[in-house]
C-alpha positions, 0 to 999 in steps of 0.5 A, a space after each residue: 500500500 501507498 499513502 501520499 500526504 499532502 501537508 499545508 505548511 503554515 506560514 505568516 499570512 498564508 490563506 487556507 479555505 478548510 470549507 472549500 478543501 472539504 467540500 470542492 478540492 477534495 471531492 474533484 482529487 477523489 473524481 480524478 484519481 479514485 484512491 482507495 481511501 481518504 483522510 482529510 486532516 484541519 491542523 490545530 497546532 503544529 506545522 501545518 494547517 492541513 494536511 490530505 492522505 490518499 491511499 493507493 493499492 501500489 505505486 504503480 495504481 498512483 502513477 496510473 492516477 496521475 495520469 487522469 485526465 482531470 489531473 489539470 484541474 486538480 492542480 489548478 484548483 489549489 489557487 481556489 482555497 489557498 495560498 500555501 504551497 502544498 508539499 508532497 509525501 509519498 510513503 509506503 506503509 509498512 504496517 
């Protein structure tokens, strides 16, 4: 199994529309690229002010996901609820 993170970094005047994310951005990234599971995470204190975990059977199904033709839209939808500049983990999950 994969996880791909996708942390929102605070960061001094930064804007994150958490409704928006739950309600618009989220649904278009499950549209797209059908992972097999979703968390959304709201930071309370820490590093971050969100924070999205998509779970994929294999590196091989995300690479597949990536190649969605609505991978654009995913993309240029991130200016419709923040500011921040999303950072990108891919992990495998080892238990």
């Amino acid at each position: 199994m994969i996880r791909v993170s996708v942390y929102y970094p605070s960061s001094e005047g930064a804007t994150f529309d958490h409704d928006y994310y739950r309600a618009k951005h989220v649904p278009l990234v499950q549209r797209a690229w059908s992972p097999a599971s979703t968390t959304i995470e709201r930071g309370i204190n820490g590093p971050h002010v969100a924070a999205v975990h998509l779970t994929f059977a294999s590196m091989e199904a995300f690479n597949t996901a990536m190649g969605s033709p609505l991978t654009g839209d995913v993309m240029s939808d991130v200016v419709n609820y923040t500011t921040i500049a999303p950072v990108m983990q891919i992990s495998d999950i080892v238990e």
